[in-house]
N, C-alpha and C positions, 0 to 999 in steps of 0.2 A: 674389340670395343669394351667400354668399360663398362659394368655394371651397375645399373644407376639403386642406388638407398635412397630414402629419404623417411624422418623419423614420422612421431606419430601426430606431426601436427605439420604437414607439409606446407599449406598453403602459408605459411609467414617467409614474405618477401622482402627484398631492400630496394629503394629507388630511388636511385640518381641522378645526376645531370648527365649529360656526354662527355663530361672528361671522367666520370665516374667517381664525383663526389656525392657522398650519403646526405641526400635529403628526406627524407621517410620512410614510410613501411609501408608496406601494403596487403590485403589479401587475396591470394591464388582462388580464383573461383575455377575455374578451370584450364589447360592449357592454350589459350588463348585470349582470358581476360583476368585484370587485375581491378580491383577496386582500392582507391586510396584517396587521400584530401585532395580538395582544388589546390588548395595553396602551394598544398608539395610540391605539385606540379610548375605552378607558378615558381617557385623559387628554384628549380632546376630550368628554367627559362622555356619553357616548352607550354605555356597558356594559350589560347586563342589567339593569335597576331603577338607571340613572343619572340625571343630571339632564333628559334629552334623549334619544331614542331616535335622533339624526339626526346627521349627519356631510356635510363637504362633500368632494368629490372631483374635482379639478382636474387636468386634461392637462397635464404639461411638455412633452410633444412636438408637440403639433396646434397647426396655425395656421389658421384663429383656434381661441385657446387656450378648452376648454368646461370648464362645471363642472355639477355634478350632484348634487342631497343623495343621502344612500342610508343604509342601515339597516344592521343586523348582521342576517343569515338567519337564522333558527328553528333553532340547536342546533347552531350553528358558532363559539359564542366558546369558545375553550379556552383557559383563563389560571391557573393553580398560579403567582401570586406570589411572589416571592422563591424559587423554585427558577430551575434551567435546565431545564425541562419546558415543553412545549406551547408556548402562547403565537403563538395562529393564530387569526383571524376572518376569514370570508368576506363581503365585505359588496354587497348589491342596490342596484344605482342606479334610482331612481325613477324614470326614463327613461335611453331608451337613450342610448348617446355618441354612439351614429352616426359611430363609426370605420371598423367594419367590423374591425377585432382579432379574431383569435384565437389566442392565446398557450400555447405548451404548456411545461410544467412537465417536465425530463429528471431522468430518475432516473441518476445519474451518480458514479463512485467519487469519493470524497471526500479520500484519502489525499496527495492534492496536487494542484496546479497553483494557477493564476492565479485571480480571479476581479473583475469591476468592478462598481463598485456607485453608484448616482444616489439622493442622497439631501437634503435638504431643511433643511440647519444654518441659526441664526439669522437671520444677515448674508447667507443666500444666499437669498431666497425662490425663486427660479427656477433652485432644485438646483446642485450642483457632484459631479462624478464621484472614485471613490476606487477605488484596487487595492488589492487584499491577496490571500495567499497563503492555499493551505487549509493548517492544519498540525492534522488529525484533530483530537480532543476536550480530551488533556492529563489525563486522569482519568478515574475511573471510572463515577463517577453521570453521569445529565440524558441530554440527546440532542440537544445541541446542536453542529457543528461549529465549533471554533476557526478564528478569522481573524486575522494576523499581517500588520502593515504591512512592504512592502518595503522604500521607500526613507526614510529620515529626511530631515524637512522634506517630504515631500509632505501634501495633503490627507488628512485623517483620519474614518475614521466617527466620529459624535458622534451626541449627539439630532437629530432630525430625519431620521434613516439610516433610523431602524425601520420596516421594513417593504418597505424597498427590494429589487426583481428580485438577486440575485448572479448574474452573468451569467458564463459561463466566457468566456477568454480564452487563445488557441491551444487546440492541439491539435486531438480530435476532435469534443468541446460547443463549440467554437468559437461564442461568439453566442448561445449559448442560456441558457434561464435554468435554473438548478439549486437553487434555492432561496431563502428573503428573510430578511433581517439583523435580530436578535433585541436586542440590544446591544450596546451598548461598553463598553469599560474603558480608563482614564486612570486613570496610578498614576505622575505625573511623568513623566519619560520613557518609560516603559512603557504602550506601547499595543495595545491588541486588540481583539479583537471577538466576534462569534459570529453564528451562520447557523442558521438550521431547512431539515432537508433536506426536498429534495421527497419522499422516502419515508417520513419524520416526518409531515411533513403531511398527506398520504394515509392513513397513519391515522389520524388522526385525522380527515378531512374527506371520507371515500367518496366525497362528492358530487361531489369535483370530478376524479373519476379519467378521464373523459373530457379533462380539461383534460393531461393528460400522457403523455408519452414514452416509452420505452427500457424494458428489464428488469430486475427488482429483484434488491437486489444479495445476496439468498441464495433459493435454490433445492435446497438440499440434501432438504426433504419431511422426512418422518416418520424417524425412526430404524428403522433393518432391524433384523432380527434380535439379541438379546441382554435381559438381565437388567432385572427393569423397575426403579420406584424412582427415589430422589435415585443419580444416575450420582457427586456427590458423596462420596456416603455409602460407597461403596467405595475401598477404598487402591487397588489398579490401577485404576482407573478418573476418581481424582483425581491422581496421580503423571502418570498421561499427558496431563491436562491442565492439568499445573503443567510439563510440560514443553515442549509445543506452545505455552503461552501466553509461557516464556523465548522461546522462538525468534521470535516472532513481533511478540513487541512490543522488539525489540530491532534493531540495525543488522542483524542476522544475515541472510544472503541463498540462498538453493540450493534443493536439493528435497528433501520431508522425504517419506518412505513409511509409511505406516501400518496397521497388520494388525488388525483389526475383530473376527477369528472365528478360528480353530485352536481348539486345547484349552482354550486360554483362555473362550472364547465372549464375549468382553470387550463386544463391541456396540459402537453408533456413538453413542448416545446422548449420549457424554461430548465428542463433536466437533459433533453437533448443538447441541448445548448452548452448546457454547463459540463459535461461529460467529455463534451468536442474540445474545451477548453485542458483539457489534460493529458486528450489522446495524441501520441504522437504523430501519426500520421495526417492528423486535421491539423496542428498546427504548423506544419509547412505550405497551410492552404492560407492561414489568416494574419495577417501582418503586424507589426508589432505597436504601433498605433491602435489598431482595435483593442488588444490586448489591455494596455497600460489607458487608454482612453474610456475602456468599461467602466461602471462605477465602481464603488471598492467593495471588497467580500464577492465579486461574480465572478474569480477567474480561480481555476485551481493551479497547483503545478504542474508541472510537468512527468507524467506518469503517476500521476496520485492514485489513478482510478487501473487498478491493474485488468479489470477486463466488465466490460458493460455487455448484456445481451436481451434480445425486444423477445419475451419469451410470448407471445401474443397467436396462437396457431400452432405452437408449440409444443412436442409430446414431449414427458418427463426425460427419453433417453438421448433426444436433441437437446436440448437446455443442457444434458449432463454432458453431452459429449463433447458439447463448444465448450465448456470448461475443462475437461479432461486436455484437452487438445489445446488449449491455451495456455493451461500451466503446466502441460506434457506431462502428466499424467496416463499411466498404459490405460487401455479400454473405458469404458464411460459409465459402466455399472454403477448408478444413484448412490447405492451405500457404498462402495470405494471411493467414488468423488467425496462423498461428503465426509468420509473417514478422513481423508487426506488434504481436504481442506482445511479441517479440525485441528490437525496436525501441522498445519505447514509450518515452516518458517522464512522468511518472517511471514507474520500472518497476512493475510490478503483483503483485500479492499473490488467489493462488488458492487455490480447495481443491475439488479434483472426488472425489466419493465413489465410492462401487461400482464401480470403474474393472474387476474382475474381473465382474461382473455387467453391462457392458455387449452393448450388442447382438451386437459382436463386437472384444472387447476388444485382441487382437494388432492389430487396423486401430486401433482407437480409443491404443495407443500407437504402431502405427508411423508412423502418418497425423498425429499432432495432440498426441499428451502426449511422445513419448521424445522427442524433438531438445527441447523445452521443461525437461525434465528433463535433460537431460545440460547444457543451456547457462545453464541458471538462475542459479547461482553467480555468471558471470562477466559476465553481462546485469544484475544487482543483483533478478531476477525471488527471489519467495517462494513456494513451489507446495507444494501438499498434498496427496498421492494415496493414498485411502484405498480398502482393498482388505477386503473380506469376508471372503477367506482370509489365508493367511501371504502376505505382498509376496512375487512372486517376484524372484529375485537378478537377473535382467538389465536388470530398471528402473532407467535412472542414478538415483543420490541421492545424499541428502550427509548424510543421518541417519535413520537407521533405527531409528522406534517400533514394533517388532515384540514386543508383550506376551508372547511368550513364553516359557514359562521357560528359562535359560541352563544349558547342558547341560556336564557334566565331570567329571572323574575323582569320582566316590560317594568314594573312600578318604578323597580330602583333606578337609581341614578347615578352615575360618575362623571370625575374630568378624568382627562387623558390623564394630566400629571398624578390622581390619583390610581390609573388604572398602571401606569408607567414607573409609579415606585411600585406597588405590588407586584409588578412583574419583575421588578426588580429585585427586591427580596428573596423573593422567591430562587432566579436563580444562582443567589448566592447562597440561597438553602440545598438545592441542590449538587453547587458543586464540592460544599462541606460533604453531605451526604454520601457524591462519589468518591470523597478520598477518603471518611471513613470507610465503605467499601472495601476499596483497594487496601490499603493497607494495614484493615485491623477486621472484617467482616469474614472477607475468604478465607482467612484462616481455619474456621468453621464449618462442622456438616452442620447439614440441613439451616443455615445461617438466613435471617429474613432477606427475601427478594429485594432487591434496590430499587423501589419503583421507578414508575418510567418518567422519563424528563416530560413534565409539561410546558414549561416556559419554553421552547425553540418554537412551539404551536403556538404558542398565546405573542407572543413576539410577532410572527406574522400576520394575528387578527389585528394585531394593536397597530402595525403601520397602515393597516387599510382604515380599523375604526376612529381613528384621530386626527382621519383628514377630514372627517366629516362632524366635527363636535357642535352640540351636543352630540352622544351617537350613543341609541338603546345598550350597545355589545362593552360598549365601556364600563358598564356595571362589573357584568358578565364575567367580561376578563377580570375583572379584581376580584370579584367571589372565589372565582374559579382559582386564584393566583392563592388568597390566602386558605382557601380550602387542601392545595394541594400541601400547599407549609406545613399544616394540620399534619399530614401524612407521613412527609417527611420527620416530625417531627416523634413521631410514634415508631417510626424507621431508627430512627435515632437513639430512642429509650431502649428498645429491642437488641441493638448489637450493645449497646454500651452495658445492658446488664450479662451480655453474655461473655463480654470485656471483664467484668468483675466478679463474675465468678469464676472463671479462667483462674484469673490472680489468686482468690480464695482458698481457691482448691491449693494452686502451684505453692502459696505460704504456709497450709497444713501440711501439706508433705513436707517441704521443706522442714518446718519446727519440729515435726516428729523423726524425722532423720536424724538430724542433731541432738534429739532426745536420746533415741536409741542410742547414735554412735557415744553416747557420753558416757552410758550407763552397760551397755550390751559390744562396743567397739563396732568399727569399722568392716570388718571381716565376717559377720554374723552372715552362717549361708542362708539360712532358713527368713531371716531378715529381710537379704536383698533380694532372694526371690520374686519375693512379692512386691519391693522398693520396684526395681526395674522396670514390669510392666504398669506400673502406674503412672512413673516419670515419663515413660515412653508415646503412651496416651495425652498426656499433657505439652507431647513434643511433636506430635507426627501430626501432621497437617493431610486433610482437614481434621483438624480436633472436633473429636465428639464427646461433648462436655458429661453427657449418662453417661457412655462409659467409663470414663475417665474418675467420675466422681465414684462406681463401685469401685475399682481399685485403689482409689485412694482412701476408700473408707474399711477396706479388708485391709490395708496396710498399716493403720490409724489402729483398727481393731487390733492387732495381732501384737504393736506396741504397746499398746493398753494392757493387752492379757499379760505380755512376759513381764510389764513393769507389776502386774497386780501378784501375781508367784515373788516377784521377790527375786 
């Protein structure tokens, strides 16, 4: 008998019709079941009430290569045609493969990275591999993730893909599988794809939850405390999730804090809610009518939110471990999560609930959310820390959705439309302000702090305060709106002078270099010495403008003296 190999990615299978024409791919979970598309299935004629109830199922990786008919299991084909919904069968091999395989399924953020796929196109019967990027859903219905070719002129998913392992590629799923390839799309040069996540799948397929990995990417539980009902149906409670949903589905990066309970009693319901809108395994629950039916700004995409958790009862080394164990990360020790959060790539998008309600919340931020929160911004990280009570003020953040009402002088007076361009300004002064920032601030040590967005906050008192006009808080917000301007604007004076002296400096070096080399040449050793670490200071980010300016003023000096010798 022969000796059976098979390489180091065994589970990638082929599967055909019964005359053994290649309609898909599939993944080996173990010797006895394959997981692959409904449709594959379907077009090798072998669906619920097809031509055939039988399908074959061939090894690309064992040598000697086997094959095996096999069937669709009893209440595992799930196929909504012509949507991006479902579209998942578990199919029984009549015998076993006698691999010895067992394959597990990671539940794995979805928001980026790599991913390689073995699949089974016309001209290739014995497969050819394809990379593509995750780039989340692109819209708002289905529960499908988007796949995005890297390079032009590489191999392409096509027919023959469906059904194929996505196998992550770096990072920490390194090698693993996270899901199998639903479609493609060819539109001329435009090319894509699509993937069902493993947490899609598991819903719909309980059976095979033994076959998979890691933690699911929402854990926030039931909504605490607050108003029952569509969370919709109220103005604060839809305002703060047309504001959480700008932030989130946009480039926007830092820490956003959010206050659940005061006088408000607003609830969490409107964050649970919004959360479920991204998670992939809730959206195989909600139909694509609710979806595109919500109002606009309430839905996110699809995996936007790479992992949510109710830290509410909570000890620091639980909160750390459901994130260790969600982005597979080894052990759960507070400062290694948090180091590797810091670090990741791409960076990561959170939202931990109850953070006041935890076991022992001052550990649970000094151990594990505050340095996450203070460096969020400048890490590209997205974090969402949702508090029962009023956030307290010593949580770093960078926008503060604190529902409650904005408090000031009772005498004064506003309209809406004047509290509504103030707010307006405003965050057109703020988003000047973040791209000063970005791409002229960080350059900078110790560089002034960008303060924190207030307009996302004042946006939401403003849709509650201007249904009711006159309304006391309508002043409020406008004080508050051009008071904040004030700030920014002082934020502004601040980088920009350290913008110009940057240049001040980098033009007396410059003039005195030129001086030298005109009079002393090029090649002077004793010259460039001290040239060198000056220019160096003036290059190495973050620039520290004191130091930078002693060496540029020892280098200034030293041209001076040899010009004054003669």
């Amino acid at each position: 008998m022969a000796l059976h190999h098979h390489s180091d990615r065994p589970w990638r299978v082929r599967v055909d019709d019964e005359e053994g024409t290649p309609c898909g791919a599939g993944v080996l979970l173990d010797d006895r079941h394959v997981l692959t598309c409904a449709h594959v299935v379907r077009f090798a004629g072998a669906a619920p009430g097809g031509a055939t109830s039988r399908v074959r199922v061939s090894s690309a990786a064992c040598r000697p290569e086997w094959t095996r008919t096999a069937r669709v299991a009893p209440g595992t084909w799930v196929h909504d045609h012509g949507t991006q919904r479902g579209d998942v069968a578990l199919l029984e091999l009549d015998e076993p493969a006698g691999c010895g395989v067992r394959t597990t399924l990671w539940k794995a953020p979805l928001s980026g990275g790599t991913v390689q796929v073995y699949g089974f196109p016309r001209d290739e019967p014995f497969g050819m591999g394809a990379d593509a990027r995750l780039a989340g859903s692109g819209h708002r219905q289905g529960e499908w993730g988007l796949l995005k070719r890297i390079r032009e002129g590489d191999p392409w998913i096509e027919r023959g893909y469906s059904g194929a392992g996505a196998m992550a590629v770096g990072g920490e799923f390194d090698g693993h599988v996270i899901g199998i390839v639903v479609a493609d799309y060819v539109q001329g040069d435009a090319k894509a794809a699509w993937m069902l996540p493993t947490e899609t799948i598991l819903t719909y397929l309980p059976r095979i939850e033994e076959f998979t990995g890691g933690d699911r990417t929402n854990e926030l539980g039931s909504p605490g405390p607050g108003p029952a009902g569509d969370p919709l149906d109220d103005p604060l409670r839809l305002a703060l999730t047309q504001e959480l949903t700008r932030l989130l589905d946009s480039d926007w990066c830092g820490t956003v804090v959010v206050g659940t309970g005061g006088t408000t009693a607003v609830g969490d319901s409107w964050l649970v809610r919004l959360v479920r809108t991204a998670d992939p395994a809730a959206r195989a629950t909600v139909t694509d009518a609710e979806l595109t039916g919500a109002p606009g700004g309430t839905v996110l995409g699809l995996g936007a939110i790479d992992a949510a958790c109710d830290a509410r009862g909570r000890s620091v080394a639980e909160v750390g471990g459901y994130l260790a164990r969600r982005f597979g990360f080894p052990g759960g020790d507070a400062d290694e999560v948090r180091r590797r959060l810091l670090r990741r790539r791409p960076p990561a998008c959170l939202v931990v609930g109850g953070v006041d309600r935890a076991e022992d919340p001052r550990a649970l931020v000094g151990e594990l959310l505050g340095e996450l929160a203070a460096r969020a911004r400048s890490r590209g990280i997205r974090l969402v820390l949702g508090f029962e009570g009023v956030p307290p003020d010593d949580v770093p953040h960078d926008v503060r959705l604190d529902p409650e009402p904005v408090s000031g002088d009772a005498t004064r007076r506003a309209t809406a439309a004047e509290a509504r361009t103030a707010v307006g300004r405003l965050a057109q002064a703020e988003d000047a302000a973040s791209a000063l920032y970005r791409e002229r601030g960080v350059r900078f040590f110790a560089a002034p702090r960008l303060p924190p967005c207030v307009a996302p906050r004042l946006r939401v008192r403003l849709a509650v305060a201007r249904a009711t006009e006159p309304h006391h808080e309508l002043a409020a917000i406008r004080d508050l709106a051009n008071g904040a301007r004030a700030v920014l604007a002082r934020f502004d004076r601040d980088v920009r002078r350290l913008i110009a002296a940057h240049e001040d400096l980098t033009a007396v070096l410059e003039l005195h270099r030129v001086r030298a080399a005109r009079y002393f040449g090029d090649e002077d050793r004793r010259l460039a010495e001290r040239h060198a670490p000056a220019a160096r200071a003036l290059h190495t980010e973050p620039i520290d403008l004191g130091a930078a300016r002693t060496l540029v003023g020892r280098y200034v000096d030293e041209v001076n003296r040899r010009s004054e010798e003669g």
